[in-house]
VONU-304083 format. One record per residue (C-alpha): residue number from 1; chain; x, y, z. Coordinates in steps of 0.5 Angstrom, whole numbers, m for minus. Each point is the difference from the previous one (the first is absolute). Layout:
<pts>
+-----+------+-------+-------+-------+
: pos : unit :    c1 :    c2 :    c3 :
+-----+------+-------+-------+-------+
: NUM :    A :     X :     Y :     Z :
...
+-----+------+-------+-------+-------+
</pts>
This chain:
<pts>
+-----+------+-------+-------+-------+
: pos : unit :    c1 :    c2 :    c3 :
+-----+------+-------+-------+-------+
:   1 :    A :    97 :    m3 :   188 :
:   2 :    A :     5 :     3 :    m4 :
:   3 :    A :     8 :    m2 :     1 :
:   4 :    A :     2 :     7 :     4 :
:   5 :    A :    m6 :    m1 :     5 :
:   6 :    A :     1 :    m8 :     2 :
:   7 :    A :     8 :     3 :     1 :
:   8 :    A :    m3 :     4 :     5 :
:   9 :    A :    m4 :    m4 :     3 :
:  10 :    A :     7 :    m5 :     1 :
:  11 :    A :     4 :     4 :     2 :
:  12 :    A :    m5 :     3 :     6 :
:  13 :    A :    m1 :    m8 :     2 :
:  14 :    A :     8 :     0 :    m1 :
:  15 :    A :     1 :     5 :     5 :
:  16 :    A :    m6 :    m3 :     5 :
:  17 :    A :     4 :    m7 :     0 :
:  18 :    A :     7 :     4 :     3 :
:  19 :    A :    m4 :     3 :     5 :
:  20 :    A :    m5 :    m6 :     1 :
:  21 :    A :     7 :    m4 :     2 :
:  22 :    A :     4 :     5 :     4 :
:  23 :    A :    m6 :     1 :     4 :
:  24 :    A :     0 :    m8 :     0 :
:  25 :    A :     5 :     0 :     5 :
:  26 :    A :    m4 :     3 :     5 :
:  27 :    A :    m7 :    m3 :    m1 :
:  28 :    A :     2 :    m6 :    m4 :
:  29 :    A :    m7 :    m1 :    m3 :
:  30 :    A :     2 :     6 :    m5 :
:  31 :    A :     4 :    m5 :    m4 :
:  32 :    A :    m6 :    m4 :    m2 :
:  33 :    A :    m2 :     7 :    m3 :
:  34 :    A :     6 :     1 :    m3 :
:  35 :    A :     0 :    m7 :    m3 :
:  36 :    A :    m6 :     1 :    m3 :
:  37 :    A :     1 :     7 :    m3 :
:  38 :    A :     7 :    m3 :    m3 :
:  39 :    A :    m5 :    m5 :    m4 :
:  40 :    A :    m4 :     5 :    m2 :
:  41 :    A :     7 :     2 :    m4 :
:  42 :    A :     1 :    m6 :    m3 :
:  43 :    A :    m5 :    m2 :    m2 :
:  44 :    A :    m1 :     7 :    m4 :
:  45 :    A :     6 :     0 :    m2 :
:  46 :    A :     1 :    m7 :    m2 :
:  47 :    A :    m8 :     0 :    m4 :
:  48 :    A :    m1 :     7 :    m3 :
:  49 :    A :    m7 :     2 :    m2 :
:  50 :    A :    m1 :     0 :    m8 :
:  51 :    A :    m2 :     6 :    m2 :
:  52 :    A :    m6 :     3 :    m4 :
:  53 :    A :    m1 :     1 :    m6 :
:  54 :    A :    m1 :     6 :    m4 :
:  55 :    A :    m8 :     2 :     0 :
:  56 :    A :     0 :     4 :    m7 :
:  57 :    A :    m5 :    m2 :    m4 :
:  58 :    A :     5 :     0 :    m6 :
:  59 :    A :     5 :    m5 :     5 :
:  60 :    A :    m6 :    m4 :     2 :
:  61 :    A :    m3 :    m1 :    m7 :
:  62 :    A :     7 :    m4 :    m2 :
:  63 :    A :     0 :    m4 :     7 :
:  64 :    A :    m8 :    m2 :    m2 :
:  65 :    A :     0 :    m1 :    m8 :
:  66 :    A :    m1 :    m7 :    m2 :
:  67 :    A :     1 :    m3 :    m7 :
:  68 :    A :    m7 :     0 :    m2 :
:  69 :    A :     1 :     7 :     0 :
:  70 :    A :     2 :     2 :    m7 :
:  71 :    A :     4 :     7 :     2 :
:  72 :    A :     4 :    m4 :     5 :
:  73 :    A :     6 :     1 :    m4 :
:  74 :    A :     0 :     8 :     1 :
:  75 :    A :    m1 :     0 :     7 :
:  76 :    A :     8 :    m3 :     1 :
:  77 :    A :     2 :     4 :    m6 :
:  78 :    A :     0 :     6 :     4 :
:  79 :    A :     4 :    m1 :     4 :
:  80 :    A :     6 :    m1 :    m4 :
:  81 :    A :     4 :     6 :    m1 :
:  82 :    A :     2 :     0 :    m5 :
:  83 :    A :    m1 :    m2 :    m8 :
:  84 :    A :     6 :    m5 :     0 :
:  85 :    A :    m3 :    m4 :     7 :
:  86 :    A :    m8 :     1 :    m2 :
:  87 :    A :     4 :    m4 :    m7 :
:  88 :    A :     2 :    m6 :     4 :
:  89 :    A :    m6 :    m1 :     4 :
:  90 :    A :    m4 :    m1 :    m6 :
:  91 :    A :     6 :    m5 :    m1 :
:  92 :    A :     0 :    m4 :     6 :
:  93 :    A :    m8 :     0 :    m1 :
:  94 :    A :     1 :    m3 :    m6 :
:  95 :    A :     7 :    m4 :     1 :
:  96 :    A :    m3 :    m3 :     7 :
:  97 :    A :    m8 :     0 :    m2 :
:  98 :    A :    m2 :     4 :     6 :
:  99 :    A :    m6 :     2 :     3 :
: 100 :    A :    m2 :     5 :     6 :
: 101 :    A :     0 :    m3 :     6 :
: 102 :    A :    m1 :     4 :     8 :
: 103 :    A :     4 :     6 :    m3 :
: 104 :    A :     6 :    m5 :    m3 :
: 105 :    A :     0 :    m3 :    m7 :
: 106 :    A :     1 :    m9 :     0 :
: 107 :    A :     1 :    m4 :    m5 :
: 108 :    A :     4 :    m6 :    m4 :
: 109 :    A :     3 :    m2 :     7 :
: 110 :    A :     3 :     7 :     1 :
: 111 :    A :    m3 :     6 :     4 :
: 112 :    A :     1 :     8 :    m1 :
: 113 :    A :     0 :     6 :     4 :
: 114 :    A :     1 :     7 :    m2 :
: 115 :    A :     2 :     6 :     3 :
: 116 :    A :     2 :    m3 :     7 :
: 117 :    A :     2 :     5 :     6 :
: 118 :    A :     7 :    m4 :     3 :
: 119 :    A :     2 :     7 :     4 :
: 120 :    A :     5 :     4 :    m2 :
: 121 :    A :    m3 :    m3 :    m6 :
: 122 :    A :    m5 :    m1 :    m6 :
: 123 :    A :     1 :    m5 :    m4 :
: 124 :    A :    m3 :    m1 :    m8 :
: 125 :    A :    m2 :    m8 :     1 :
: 126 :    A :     0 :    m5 :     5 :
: 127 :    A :     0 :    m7 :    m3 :
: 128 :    A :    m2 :    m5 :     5 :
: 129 :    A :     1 :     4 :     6 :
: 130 :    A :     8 :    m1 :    m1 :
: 131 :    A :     2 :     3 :    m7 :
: 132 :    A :     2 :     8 :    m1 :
: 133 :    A :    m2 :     1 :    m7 :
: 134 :    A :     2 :     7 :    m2 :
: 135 :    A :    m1 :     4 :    m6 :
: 136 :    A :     5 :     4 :    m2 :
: 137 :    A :     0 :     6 :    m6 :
: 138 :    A :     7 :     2 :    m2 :
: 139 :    A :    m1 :     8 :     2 :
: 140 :    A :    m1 :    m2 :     7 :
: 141 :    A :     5 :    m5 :     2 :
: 142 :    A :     6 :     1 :    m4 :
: 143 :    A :     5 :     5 :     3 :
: 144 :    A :     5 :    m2 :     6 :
: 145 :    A :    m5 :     3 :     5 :
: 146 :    A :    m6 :    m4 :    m3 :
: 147 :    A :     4 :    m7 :     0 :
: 148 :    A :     3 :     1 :     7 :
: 149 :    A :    m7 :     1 :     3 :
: 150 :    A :    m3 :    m5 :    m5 :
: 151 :    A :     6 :    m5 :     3 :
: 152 :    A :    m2 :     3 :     7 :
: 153 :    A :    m6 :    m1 :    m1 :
: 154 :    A :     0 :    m8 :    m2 :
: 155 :    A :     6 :    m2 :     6 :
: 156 :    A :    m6 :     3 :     5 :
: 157 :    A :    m5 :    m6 :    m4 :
: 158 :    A :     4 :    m4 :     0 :
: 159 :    A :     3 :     0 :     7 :
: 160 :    A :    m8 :     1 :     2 :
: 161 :    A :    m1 :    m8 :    m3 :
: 162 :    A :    m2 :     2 :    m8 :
: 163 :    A :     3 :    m2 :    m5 :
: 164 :    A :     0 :     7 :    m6 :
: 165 :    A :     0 :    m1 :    m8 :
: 166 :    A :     0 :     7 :    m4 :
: 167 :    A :    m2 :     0 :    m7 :
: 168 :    A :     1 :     7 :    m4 :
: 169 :    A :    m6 :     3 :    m4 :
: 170 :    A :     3 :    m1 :    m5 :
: 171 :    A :    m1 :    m8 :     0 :
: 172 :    A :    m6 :     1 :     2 :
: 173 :    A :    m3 :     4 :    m6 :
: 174 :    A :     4 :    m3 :    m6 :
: 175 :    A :     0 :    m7 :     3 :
: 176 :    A :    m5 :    m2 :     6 :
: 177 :    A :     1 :    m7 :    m1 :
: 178 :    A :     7 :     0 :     2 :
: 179 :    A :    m2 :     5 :     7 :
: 180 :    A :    m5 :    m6 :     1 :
: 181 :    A :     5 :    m5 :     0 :
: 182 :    A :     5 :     3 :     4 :
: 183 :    A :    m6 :     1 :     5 :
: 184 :    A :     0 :    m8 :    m1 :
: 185 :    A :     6 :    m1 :     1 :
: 186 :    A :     1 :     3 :     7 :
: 187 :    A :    m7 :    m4 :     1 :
: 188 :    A :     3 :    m7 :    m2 :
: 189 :    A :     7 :     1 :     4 :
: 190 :    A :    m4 :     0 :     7 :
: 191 :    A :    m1 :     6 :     6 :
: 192 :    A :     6 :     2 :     4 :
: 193 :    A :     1 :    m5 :     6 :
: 194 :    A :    m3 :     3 :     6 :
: 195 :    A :     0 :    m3 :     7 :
: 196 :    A :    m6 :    m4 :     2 :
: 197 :    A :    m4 :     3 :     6 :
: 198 :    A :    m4 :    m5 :     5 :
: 199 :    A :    m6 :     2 :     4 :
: 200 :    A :     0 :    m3 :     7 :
: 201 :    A :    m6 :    m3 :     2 :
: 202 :    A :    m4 :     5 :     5 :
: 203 :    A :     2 :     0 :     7 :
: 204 :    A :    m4 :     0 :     7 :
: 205 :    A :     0 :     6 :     4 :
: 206 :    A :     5 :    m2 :     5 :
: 207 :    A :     4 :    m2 :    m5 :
: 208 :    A :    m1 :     7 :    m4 :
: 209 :    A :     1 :     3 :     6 :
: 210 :    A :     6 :    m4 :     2 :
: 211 :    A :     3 :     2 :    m7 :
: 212 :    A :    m2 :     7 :     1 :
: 213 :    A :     5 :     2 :     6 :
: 214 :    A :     6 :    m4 :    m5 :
: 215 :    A :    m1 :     5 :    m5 :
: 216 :    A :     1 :     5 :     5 :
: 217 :    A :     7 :    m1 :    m1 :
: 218 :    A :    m1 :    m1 :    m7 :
: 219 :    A :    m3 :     6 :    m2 :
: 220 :    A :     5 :     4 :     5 :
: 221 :    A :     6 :    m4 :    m4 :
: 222 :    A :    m4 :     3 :    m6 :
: 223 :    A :     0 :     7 :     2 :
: 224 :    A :     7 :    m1 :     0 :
: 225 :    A :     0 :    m2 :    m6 :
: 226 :    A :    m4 :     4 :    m3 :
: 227 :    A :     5 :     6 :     3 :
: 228 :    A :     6 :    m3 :    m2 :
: 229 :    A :    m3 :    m1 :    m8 :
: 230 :    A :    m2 :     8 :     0 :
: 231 :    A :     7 :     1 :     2 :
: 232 :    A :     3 :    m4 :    m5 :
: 233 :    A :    m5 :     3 :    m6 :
: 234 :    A :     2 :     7 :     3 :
: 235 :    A :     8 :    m1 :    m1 :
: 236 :    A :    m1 :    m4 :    m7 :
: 237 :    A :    m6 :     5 :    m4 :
: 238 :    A :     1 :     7 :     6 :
: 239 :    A :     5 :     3 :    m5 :
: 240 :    A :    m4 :     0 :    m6 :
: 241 :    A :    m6 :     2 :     5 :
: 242 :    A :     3 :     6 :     2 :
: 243 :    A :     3 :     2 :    m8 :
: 244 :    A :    m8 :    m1 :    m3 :
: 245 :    A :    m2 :     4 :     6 :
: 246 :    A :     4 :     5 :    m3 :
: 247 :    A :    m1 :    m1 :    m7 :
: 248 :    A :    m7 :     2 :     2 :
: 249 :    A :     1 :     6 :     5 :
: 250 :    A :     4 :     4 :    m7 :
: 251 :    A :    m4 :    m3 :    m4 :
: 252 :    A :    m7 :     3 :     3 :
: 253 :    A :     5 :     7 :     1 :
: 254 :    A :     2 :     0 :    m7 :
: 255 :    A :    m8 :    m1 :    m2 :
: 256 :    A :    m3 :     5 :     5 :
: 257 :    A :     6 :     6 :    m3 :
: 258 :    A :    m2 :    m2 :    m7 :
: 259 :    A :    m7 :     1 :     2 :
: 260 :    A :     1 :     7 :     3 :
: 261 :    A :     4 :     3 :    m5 :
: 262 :    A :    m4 :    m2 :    m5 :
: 263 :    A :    m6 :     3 :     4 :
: 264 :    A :     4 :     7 :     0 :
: 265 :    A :     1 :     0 :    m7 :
: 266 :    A :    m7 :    m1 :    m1 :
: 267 :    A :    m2 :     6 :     5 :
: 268 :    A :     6 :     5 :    m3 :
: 269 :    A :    m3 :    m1 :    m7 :
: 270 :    A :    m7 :     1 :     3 :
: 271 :    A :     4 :     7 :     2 :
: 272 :    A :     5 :     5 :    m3 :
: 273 :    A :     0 :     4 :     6 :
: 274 :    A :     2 :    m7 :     4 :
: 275 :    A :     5 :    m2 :    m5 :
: 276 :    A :     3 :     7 :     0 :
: 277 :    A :     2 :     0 :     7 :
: 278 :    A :     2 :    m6 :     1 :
: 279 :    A :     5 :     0 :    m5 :
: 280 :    A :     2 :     6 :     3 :
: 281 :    A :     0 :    m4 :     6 :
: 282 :    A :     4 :    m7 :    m3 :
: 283 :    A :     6 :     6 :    m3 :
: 284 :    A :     1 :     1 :     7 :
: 285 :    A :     0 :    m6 :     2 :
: 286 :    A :     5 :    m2 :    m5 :
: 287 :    A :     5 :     6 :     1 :
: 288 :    A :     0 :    m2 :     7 :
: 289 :    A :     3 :    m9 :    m2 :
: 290 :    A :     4 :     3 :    m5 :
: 291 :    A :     3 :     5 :     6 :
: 292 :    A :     0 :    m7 :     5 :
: 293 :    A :     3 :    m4 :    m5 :
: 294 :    A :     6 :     5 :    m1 :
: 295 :    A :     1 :    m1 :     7 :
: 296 :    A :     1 :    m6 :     0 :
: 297 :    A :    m6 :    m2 :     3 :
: 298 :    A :    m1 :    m9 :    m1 :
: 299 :    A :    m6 :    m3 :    m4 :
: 300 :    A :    m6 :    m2 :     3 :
: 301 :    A :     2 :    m8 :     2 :
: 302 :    A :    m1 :    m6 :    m4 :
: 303 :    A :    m5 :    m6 :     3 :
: 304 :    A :     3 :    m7 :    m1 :
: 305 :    A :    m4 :    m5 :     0 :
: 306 :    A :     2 :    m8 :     0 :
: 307 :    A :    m2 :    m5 :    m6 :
: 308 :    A :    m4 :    m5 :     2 :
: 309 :    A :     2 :    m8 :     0 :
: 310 :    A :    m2 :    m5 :     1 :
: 311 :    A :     1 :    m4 :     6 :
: 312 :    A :     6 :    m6 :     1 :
: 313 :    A :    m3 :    m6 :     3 :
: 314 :    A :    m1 :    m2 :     7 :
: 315 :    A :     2 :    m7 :     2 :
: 316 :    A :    m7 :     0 :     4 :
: 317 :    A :    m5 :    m3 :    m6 :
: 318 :    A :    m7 :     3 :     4 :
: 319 :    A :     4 :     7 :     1 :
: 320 :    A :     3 :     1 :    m7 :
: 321 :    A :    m8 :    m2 :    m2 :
: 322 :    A :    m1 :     5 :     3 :
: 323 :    A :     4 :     4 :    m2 :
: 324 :    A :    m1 :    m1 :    m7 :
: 325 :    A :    m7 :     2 :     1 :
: 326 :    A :     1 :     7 :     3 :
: 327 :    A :     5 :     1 :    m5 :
: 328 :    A :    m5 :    m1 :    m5 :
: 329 :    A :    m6 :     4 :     3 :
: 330 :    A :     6 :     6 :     0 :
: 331 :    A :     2 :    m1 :    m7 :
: 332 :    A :    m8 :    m1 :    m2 :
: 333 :    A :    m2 :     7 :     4 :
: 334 :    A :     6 :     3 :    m3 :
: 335 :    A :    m2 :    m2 :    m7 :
: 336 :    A :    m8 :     3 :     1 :
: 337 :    A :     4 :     6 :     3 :
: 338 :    A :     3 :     3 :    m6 :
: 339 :    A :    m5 :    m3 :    m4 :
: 340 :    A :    m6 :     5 :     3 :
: 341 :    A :     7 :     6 :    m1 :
: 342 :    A :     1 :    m2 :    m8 :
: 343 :    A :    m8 :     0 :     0 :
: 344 :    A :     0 :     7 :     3 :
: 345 :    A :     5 :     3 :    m4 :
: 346 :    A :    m4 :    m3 :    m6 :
: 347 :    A :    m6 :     4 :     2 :
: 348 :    A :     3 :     6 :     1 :
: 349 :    A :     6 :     1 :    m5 :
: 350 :    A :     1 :     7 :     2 :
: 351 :    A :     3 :    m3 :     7 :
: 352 :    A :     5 :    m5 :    m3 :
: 353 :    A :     6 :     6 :    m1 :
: 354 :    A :    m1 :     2 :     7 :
: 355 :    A :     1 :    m7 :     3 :
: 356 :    A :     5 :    m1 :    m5 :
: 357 :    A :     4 :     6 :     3 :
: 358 :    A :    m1 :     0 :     7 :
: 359 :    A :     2 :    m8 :     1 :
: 360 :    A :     7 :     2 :    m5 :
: 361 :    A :     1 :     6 :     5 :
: 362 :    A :     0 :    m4 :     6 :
: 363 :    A :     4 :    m6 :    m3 :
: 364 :    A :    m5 :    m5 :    m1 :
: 365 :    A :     0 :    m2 :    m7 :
: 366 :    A :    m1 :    m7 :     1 :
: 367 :    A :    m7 :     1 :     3 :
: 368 :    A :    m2 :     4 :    m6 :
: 369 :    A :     2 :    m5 :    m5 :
: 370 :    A :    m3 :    m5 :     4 :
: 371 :    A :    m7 :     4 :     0 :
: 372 :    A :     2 :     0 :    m8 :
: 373 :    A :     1 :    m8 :     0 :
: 374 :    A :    m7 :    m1 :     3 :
: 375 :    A :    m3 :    m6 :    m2 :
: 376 :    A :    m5 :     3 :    m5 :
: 377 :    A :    m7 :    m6 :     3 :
: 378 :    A :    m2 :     4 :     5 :
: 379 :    A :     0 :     6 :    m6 :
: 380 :    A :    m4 :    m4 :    m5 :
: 381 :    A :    m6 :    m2 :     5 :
: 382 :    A :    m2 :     6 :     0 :
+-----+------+-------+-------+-------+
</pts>
């Protein structure tokens, strides 16, 4: 069952559970229903059905090979991204003396994943379930931007119980024994502490029943909570919600003109009787803002956008983790934004002075530098 339609279904039980205790007032059986379906929730809630597996053939050959099988290397290799991350691997197999085991790589007391979806994020390596090993070519990770979303980025990870190493590409080509004793390192110095969870033994019905109509207050409390949490994560992030809201709406204007115009010139090319009378047409035009303008008339307003910050830190723990998340899948989402931008641009030079001049006319110079800034790795998968 996908994550949206057990959601649904919880929020279906939710509502029952409300309606199940206001009738209970008046026939006191509908509290032992209420009671059930506010199980139900808990126990959803607290026990999430792992999720499936990829059926690729591809995916699936990696998670099925073993060592026996000669080629078992190249089914990891092809998932690295990059030159520097497939050299790494090769280190690690070799450094560690690993070999395939159920999709993962184990050996020498030491366990290696890779390309682990964390969302909002991927990362390149995991090593023993805990430690983030990113691998970081220069032309992608050293302008400010790049840096900020990178320390973004680990803060998210290391709040979330991981600990994260970062080896440049550089080191890893010329020197991988030095990549492989920092991953060692960090082994060595021990996973993050992280609080011990305790599964109570199985309950009888009358008891779960019994705990049941308690987590009716609990789960209202929650939903009070979780209310009070939406607030604080609007109030710290809504700002720069609303200003990458607008970045997008001139941005996709800018494109959408640019592209228009370019069409009219490729139509007027096509045919001299067109671009004749439209010049004509642009002559009066332009006469008539020369008049405008003598007149005193104002120029077409401005748009201001607010920079985006990052937020201060909440004195609640929970709500500034959570905080930190949502401001790192805005930040994760404005980066991938004005990646596919730069990529369409690229694409098509012909539009780039066109979006360059419809955001400088409108006062939005910094989103236009900010689409030049891109990170040039989504680019370069091409």
């Amino acid at each position: 069952m996908s994550n949206k339609a057990q959601a649904k279904k919880i929020v279906i039980r939710g509502v029952l559970t409300v309606i199940c205790i206001a009738g209970g007032f008046v026939f006191p059986l509908l509290f032992l229903l209420a009671a059930f379906f506010a199980w139900t929730i808990y126990s959803d809630l607290t026990d999430p059905k792992p999720t499936a597996p990829p059926g690729d053939a591809w995916y699936t050959r990696r998670w099925t090979v073993t060592a026996e099988d000669p080629e078992w290397k190249t089914y990891f290799l092809r998932f690295c991204e990059s030159p520097a991350e497939e050299a790494f691997l090769e280190a690690m197999i070799n450094g560690y003396k690993l070999l395939p085991n159920e999709g993962i790589l184990v050996g020498s007391g030491l366990e290696l994943n890779l390309q682990v979806e964390h969302k909002p994020y991927r990362v390149d390596f995991l090593v023993d379930k805990w430690l983030v090993a990113e691998i970081d070519g220069a032309a992608w990770h050293s302008s400010p931007e790049a840096v900020e979303r990178d320390r973004i980025r680990d803060e998210f990870f290391v709040v979330n119980g991981f600990a994260v190493v970062r080896i440049p590409a550089k080191i890893v080509f010329t020197a991988p024994g030095k990549a492989i004793e920092t991953v060692r390192t960090a082994v060595a110095g021990g996973a993050p502490s992280k609080k011990v969870v305790t599964t109570p033994p199985r309950a009888s019905v009358a008891q779960s029943l019994l705990q049941a109509v308690k987590s009716v207050d609990k789960f209202v409390s929650e939903v009070e909570a979780g209310v009070t949490k939406a607030s604080e994560i609007q109030s710290a992030i809504g700002f720069s919600r609303q200003s990458f809201a607008v970045e997008k709406m001139v941005t996709d204007s800018a494109i959408a003109a640019a592209r228009n115009v370019v069409d009219l010139d490729e139509k007027l090319a096509a045919d001299p009787n067109l671009r004749k009378n439209f010049d004509a047409v642009y002559a009066r035009l332009e006469k008539a803002q020369s008049l405008r303008a003598e007149h005193g008339t104002k120029e077409a307003p401005t748009i201001t956008i607010s920079p985006i910050s990052r937020p201060a830190t909440h004195p609640d723990p929970d709500i500034n983790k959570a905080i930190v998340v949502s401001y790192s899948i805005l930040i994760n989402d404005r980066s991938r934004y004005f990646d596919d931008v730069r990529k369409q641009i690229l694409s098509d030079p012909r539009i780039s002075a066109y979006v360059q001049s419809h955001l400088e006319r409108q006062g939005c110079h910094a989103v236009w530098a900010q689409i030049m800034k891109a990170d040039p790795a989504v680019v370069a998968y091409e």
